[in-house]
C-alpha positions in Angstrom: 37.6 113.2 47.7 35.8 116.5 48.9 35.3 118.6 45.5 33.9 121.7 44.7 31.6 120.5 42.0 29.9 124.1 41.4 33.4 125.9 41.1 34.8 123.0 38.8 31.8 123.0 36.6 31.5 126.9 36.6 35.5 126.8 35.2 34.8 124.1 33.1 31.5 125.8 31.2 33.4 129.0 30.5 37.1 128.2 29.6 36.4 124.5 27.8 39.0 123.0 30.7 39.4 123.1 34.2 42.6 121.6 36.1 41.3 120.0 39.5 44.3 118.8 42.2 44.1 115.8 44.4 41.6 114.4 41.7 43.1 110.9 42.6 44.5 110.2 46.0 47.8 109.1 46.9 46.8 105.2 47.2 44.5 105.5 43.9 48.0 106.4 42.5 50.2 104.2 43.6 47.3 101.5 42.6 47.0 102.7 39.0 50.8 102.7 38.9 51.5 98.7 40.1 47.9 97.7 38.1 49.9 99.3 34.7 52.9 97.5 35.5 50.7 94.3 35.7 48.8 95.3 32.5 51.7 95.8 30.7 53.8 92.8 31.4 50.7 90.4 31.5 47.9 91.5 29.1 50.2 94.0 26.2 51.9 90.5 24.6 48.9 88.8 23.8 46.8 92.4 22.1 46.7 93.3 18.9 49.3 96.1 17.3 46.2 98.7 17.5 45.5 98.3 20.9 49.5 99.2 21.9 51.3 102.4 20.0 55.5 102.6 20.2 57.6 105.5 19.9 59.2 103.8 16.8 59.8 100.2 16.4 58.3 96.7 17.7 61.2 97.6 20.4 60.6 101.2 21.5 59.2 102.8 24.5 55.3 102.3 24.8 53.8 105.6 23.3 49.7 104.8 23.8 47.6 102.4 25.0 44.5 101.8 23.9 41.1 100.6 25.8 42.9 98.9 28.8 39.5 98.9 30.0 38.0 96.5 27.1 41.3 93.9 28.0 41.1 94.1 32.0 38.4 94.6 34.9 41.0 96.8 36.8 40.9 99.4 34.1 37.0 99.2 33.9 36.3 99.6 37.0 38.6 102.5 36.9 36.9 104.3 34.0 33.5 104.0 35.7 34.8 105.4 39.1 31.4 107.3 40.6 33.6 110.2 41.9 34.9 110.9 38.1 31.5 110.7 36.9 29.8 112.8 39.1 32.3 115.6 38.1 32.1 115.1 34.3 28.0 115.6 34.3 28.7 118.3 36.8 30.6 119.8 34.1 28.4 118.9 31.1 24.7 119.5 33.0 23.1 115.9 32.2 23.9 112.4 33.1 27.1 110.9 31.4 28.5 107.5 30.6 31.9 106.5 29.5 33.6 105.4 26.5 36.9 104.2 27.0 40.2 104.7 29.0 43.6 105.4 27.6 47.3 105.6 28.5 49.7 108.1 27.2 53.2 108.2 27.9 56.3 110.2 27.5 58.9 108.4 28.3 62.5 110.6 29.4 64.5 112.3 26.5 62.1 110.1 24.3 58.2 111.6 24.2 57.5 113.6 21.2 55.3 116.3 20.9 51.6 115.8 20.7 49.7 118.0 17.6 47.2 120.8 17.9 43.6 119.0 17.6 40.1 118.2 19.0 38.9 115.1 20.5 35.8 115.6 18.8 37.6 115.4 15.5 37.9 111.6 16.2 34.8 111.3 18.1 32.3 112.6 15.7 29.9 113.5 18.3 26.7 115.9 17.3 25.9 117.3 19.3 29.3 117.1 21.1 29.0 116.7 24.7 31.5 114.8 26.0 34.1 115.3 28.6 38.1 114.0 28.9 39.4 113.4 32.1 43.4 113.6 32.0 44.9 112.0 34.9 48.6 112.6 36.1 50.4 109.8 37.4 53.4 111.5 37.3 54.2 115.3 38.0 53.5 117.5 35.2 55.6 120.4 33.9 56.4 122.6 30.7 59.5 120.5 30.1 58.2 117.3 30.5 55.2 117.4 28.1 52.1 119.6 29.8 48.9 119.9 28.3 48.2 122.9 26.3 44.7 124.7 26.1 43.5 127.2 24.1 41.4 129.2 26.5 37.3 129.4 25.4 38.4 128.4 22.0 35.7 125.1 22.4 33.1 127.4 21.8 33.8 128.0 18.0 32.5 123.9 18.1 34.5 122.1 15.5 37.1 123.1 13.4 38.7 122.0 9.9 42.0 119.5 11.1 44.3 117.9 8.3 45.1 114.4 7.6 48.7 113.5 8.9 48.7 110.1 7.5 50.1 109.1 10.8 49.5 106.4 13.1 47.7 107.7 16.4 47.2 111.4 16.2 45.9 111.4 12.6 44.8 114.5 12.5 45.8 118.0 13.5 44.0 121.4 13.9 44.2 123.7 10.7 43.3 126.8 12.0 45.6 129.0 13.5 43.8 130.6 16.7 44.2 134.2 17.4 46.5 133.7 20.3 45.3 136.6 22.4 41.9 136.2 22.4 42.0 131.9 22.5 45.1 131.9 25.3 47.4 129.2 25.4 46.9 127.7 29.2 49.4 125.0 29.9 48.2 122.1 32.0 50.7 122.0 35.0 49.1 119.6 37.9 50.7 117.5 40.5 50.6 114.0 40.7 47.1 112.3 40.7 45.8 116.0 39.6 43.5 115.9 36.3 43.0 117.9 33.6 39.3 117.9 32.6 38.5 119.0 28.9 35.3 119.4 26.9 35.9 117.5 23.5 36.5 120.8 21.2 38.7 122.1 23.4 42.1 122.7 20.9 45.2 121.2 23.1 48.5 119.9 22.6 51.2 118.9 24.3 54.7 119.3 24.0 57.7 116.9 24.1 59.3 115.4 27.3 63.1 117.1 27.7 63.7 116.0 31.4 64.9 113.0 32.9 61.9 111.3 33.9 59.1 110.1 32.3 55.6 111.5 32.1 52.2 109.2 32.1 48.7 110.0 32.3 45.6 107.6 32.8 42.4 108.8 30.3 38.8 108.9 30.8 36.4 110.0 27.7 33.1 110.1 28.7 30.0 111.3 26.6 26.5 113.0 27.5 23.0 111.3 27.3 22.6 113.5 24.0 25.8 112.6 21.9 25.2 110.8 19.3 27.4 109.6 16.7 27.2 111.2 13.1 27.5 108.2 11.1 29.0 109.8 7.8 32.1 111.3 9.6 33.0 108.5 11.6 32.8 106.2 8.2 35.4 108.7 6.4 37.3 108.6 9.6 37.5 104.9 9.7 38.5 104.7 5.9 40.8 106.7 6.4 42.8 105.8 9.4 42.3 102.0 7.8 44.4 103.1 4.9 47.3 104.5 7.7 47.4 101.1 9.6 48.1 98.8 5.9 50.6 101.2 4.8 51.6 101.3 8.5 
């Protein structure tokens, strides 16, 4: 992968995103595809109900998974891939390390729309540096759920969000951004493109209308400087506790 690090970094540093093409090549693709087939039919029966999220039911599509990388050495491996690395601390200015890895899918006719929010509200970084590296595995349009930005709005750090009370995306922003000045950008890549955010970046993503389903593999990485802050992350916890008994 020959990247322009100083061009992605520069985009990076003064919108909050930056959307980077052949981020994964065809073969690291098709890979990542057959190992989530593996993972999914091999390792999701035997985890626990927080580590796999539905659309609806013990029976519906797969919505979320959660830290494939903490159940299987494929995933790991994949999270601490030295050419993602070297982009994110290009982006953030200092050595990085990651976190964890996700999976998000909108499955045809099916994926709902993701809420307005920041990473960071689930984070609880101070101060924030940390990077998340959205990988397509599938092509990415409007209709079929893209990534939404909100232009340079990262730099008003974070914002007040709400409680939804519901499982996975707990929380969503409050503030209504001025829509002119803070842009709406969506997020339309090719397959094995990325979508490289900084953790207060607002974003969304809409629901999947087409006839074809729409995954991404997810990277969160964090700066030598992050550090938790304790307090939040215990009222976070409490809370979302509450969601998953009632859940």
């Amino acid at each position: 992968m020959d990247l322009d690090l100083k061009n992605i970094a520069g985009c990076f540093q003064r919108d909050g995103f930056v959307l980077v093409e052949g981020f994964y090549s065809r073969d690291e693709v098709e890979t990542l595809g057959r190992e989530l087939n593996r993972y999914i039919e091999q390792v999701v029966p035997r985890l626990e109900s927080r580590y796999v999220f539905r659309e609806s039911g013990d029976d519906s599509p797969i919505k979320h998974l959660t830290c494939p990388d903490d159940h299987d050495d494929y995933f790991k491996q994949m999270l601490a891939r030295r050419a993602t690395l070297e982009v994110v601390e290009a982006c953030l200015g200092t050595p990085a390390a990651p976190i964890c890895s996700e999976v998000f899918y909108k499955h045809a006719h099916v994926g709902t729309e993701t809420p307005y929010h920041q990473d960071n509200a689930y984070l609880h970084f101070d101060p924030a540096d940390g990077v998340v590296v959205w990988v397509a595995l599938d092509d990415v349009t409007v209709d079929n759920g893209a990534m939404h930005y909100r232009k340079g709005a990262f730099a008003l750090g974070d914002l007040d969000h709400f409680e939804t009370n519901l499982p996975l995306f707990s929380k969503q922003l409050a503030a209504e951004l001025d829509p002119v000045r803070y842009a709406e950008v969506p997020a339309v890549i090719k397959r094995g493109g990325a979508a490289i955010h900084h953790i207060q970046t607002p974003h969304c993503a809409g629901p999947n209308h087409t006839d074809h389903d729409r995954r991404a593999f997810v990277c969160n990485y964090q700066g030598v400087r992050a550090r938790v802050e304790e307090r939040r992350k215990a009222a976070h916890d409490a809370y979302t506790a509450r969601i998953y008994r009632e859940d």
